[in-house]
C-alpha positions as CSV (number, residue, x, y, z in Angstrom):
1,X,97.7,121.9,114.1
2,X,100.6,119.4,112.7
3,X,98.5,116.7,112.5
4,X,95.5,118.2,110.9
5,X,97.8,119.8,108.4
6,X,98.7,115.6,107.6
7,X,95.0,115.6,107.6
8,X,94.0,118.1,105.4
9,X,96.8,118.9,103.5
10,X,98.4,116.7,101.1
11,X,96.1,116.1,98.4
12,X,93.0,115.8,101.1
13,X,94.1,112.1,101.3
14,X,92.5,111.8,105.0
15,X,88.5,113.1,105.7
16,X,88.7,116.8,107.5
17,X,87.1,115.2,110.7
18,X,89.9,112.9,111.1
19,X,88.2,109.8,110.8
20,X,89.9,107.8,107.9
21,X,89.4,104.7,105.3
22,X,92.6,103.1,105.0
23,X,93.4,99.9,103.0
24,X,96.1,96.7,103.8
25,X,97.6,97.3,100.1
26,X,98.7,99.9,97.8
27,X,97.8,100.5,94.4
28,X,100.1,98.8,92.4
29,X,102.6,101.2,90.7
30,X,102.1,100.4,87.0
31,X,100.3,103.3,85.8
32,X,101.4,106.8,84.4
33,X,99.3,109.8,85.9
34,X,97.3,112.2,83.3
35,X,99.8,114.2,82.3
36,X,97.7,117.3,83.9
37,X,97.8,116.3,87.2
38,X,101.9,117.2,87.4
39,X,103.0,120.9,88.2
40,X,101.8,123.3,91.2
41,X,98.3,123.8,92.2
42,X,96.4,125.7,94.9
43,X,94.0,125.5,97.1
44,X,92.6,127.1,100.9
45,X,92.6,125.0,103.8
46,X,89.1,125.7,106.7
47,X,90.6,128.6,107.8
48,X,90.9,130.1,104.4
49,X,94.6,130.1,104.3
50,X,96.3,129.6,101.0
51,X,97.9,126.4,100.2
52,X,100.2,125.4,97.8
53,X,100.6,121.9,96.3
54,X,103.7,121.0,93.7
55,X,103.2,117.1,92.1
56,X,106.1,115.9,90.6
57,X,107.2,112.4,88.9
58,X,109.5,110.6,91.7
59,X,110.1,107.5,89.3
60,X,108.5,104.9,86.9
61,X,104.8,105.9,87.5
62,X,105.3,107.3,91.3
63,X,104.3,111.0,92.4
64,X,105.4,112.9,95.0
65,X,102.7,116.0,96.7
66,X,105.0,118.6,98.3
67,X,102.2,121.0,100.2
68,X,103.0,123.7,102.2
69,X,100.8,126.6,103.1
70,X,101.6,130.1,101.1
71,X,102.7,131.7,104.3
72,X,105.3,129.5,105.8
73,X,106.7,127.8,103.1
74,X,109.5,125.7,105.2
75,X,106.5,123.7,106.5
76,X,106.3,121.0,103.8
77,X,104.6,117.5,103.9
78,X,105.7,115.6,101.2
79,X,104.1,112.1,100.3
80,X,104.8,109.8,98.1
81,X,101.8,107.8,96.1
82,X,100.9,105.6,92.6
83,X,97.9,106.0,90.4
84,X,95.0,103.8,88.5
85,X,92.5,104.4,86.9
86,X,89.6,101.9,87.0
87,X,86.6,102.3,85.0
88,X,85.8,105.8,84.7
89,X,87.5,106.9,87.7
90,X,91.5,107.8,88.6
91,X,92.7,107.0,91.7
92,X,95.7,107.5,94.3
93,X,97.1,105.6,96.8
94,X,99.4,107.0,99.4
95,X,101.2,105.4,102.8
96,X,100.3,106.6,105.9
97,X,102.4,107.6,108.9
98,X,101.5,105.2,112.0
99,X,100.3,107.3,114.1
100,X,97.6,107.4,111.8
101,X,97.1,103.8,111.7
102,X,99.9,103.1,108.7
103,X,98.9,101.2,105.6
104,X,97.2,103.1,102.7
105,X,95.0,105.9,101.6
106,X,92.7,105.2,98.7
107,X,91.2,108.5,97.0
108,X,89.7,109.6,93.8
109,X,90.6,112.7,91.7
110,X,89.3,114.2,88.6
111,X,89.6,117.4,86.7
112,X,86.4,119.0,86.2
113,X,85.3,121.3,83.3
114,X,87.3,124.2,84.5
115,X,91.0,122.1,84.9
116,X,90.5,121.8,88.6
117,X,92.1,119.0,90.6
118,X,88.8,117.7,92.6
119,X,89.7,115.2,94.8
120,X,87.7,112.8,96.7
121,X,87.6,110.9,99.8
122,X,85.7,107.9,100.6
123,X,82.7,108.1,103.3
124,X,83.6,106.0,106.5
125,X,79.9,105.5,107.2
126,X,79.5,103.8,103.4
127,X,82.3,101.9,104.3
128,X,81.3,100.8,107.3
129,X,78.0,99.5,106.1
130,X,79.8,98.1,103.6
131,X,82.1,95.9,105.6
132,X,78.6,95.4,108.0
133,X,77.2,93.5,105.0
134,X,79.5,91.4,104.0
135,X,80.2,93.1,100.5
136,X,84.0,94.2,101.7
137,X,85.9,93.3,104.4
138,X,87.7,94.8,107.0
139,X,88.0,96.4,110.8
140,X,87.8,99.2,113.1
141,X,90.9,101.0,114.0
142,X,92.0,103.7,116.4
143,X,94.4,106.4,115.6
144,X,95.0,109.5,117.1
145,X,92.6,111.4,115.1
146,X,89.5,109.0,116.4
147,X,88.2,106.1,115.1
148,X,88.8,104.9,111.7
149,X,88.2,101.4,109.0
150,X,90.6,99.2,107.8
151,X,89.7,97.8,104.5
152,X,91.5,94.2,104.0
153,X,89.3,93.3,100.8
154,X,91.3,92.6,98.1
155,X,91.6,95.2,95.0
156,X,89.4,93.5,92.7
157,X,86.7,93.4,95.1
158,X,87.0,97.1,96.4
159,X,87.0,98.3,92.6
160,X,83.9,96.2,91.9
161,X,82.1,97.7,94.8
162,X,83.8,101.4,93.9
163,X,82.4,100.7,90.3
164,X,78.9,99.8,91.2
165,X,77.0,102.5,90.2
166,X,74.8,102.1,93.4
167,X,77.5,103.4,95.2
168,X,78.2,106.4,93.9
169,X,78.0,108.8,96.6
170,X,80.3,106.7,99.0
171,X,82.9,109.2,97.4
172,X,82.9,113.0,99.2
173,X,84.3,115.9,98.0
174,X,87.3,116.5,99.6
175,X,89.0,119.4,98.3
176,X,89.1,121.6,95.0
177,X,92.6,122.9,93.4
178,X,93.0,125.2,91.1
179,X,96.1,125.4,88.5
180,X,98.7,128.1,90.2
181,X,99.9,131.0,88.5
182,X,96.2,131.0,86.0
């Protein structure tokens, strides 16, 4: 259960079946978030248990997600990350423990027409065919959760694929927050 709270719990950062797109470099830290993404939000995890997510500033344009679910509230994750937005899109990038193969997370967020926090996830299959055709690079990695991608392209050239409008639905849905307390 630990680990699939890691999984599915801060900010959806990781895909709910465990099999993650990770990337050799952060997002560089030189962007302030939307204003609207800061306080608490909440959410329900596959079970339908409430969860609770607080963002917060931790420093010159650095976040931290504290999540924790509503009925055990001394089991907090907390995770530091930056964000960018690129072309029409905001993005997060967060570190990874090892056991889930370290480096970075890459995800996308929005706030859709009724101020929900919609996050997004990256298809490992997309990705995969992706690195298969030359147009990114990277590898196959194993962590405990099964089998995952290792993206080593460098920013500019993820973005331009992210940005292609062909592409569009290499991002999931991941999870759906609402504002806590309205």
């Amino acid at each position: 259960m630990k680990t699939w709270r890691v999984l599915a719990i801060a900010l959806s950062f990781l895909l709910l079946s465990g099999c993650l797109v990770t990337f050799k470099d952060p997002l560089p830290a030189h962007e302030a978030a939307p204003q609207e993404l800061i306080g608490q939000w909440s959410s329900k995890n596959a079970w339908g248990e409430p969860l609770n997510l607080h963002i917060s500033a931790a420093g010159k344009h650095r976040y931290k997600a504290v999540s924790y679910p509503t009925a055990k509230p001394g089991q907090r994750d907390e995770y530091l990350f930056t964000v960018s937005r690129h072309g029409s899109r905001w993005y997060l990038s967060a570190p990874l423990p090892a056991k889930l193969g370290g480096h970075y997370i890459l995800a996308g967020f929005e706030f859709d027409k009724n101020h929900e926090l919609v996050v997004y996830n990256l298809d490992l299959e997309q990705i995969h065919q992706a690195i298969g055709q030359k147009t990114l690079s990277g590898s196959t990695v194993d962590t405990v959760e099964g089998a995952g991608v290792l993206v080593d392209s460098p920013t500019d050239q993820v973005f331009a694929y992210l940005d292609d409008p062909a592409n569009a639905d290499v991002f999931v849905e991941a999870v759906r927050y609402q504002r806590a307390g309205k």
